[in-house]
N, C-alpha and C positions, 0 to 999 in steps of 0.2 A: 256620063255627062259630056256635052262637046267644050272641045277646049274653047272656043269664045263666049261661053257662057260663065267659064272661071275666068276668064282672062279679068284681071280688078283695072287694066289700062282704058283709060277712055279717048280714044281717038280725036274726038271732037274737041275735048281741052290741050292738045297739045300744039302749041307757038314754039316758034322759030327764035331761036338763039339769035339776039343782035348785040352785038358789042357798042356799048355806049361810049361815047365822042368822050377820052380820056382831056380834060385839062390840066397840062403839070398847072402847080401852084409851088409858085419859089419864095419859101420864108424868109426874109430878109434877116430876121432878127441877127446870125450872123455877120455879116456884112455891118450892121450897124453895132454889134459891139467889139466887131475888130477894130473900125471906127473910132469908136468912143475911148478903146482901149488906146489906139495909136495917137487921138488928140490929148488924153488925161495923160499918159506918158511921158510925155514932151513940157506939159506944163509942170508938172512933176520935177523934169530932171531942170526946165529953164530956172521955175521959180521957186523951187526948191519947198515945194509944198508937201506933206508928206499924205494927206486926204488925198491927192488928187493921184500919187503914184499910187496907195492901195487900191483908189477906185479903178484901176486902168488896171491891174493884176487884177479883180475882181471881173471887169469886162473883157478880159481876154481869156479866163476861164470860161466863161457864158458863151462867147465866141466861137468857143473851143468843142463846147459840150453840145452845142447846136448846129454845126458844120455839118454838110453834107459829106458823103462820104468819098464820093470825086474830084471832089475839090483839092484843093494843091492846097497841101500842109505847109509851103513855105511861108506862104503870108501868117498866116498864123503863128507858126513858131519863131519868125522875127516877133510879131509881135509880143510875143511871151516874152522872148530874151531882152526885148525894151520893155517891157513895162516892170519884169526882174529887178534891170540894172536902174531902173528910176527907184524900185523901194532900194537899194543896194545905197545907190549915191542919197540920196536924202540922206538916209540915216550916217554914211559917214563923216557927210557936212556937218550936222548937230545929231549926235548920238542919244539926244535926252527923246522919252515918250512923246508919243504927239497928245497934243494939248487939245481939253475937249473943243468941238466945235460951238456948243448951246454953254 
């Protein structure tokens, strides 16, 4: 048998390789619960609320876990070490359970 008779390639189906027009897509969620973590923080350590400092350790986990990988880890880990010392300081001001919210 002649070899283009076994060949199973079909010339005529064969396209040209184009590289599709890449758009990064930059997820914010980051950014917005370093954010959320650095604003709940602060109300945390001013008003000495102790919701608002776990919620800011909560978002600076989230922050944390969804960070890119280029990204400069100092903002984040300030943020960690503030929203720390807001559950830290809360609870040394009044050591008793936080009290339900409902």
């Amino acid at each position: 048998m002649p070899e283009a008779e076994t060949d199973p390639r079909r010339p005529d189906k064969v396209k040209r390789f184009k590289r599709a027009d890449f758009v990064s897509r930059v997820d914010p969620t980051s950014e917005y619960m370093n954010f959320f973590a650095m604003a709940l923080s602060m109300m945390g350590l001013m008003m000495k609320m102790k919701w608002a400092a776990w919620a800011s350790l909560f978002c600076c986990c989230i922050g944390y876990a969804n960070a890119r990988s280029n990204e400069d880890t100092k903002h984040g880990f300030s943020g960690f070490m503030l929203a720390t010392s807001a559950v830290i300081m809360t609870y040394m001001s009044n050591p008793e359970p936080m009290r339900s919210l409902w």
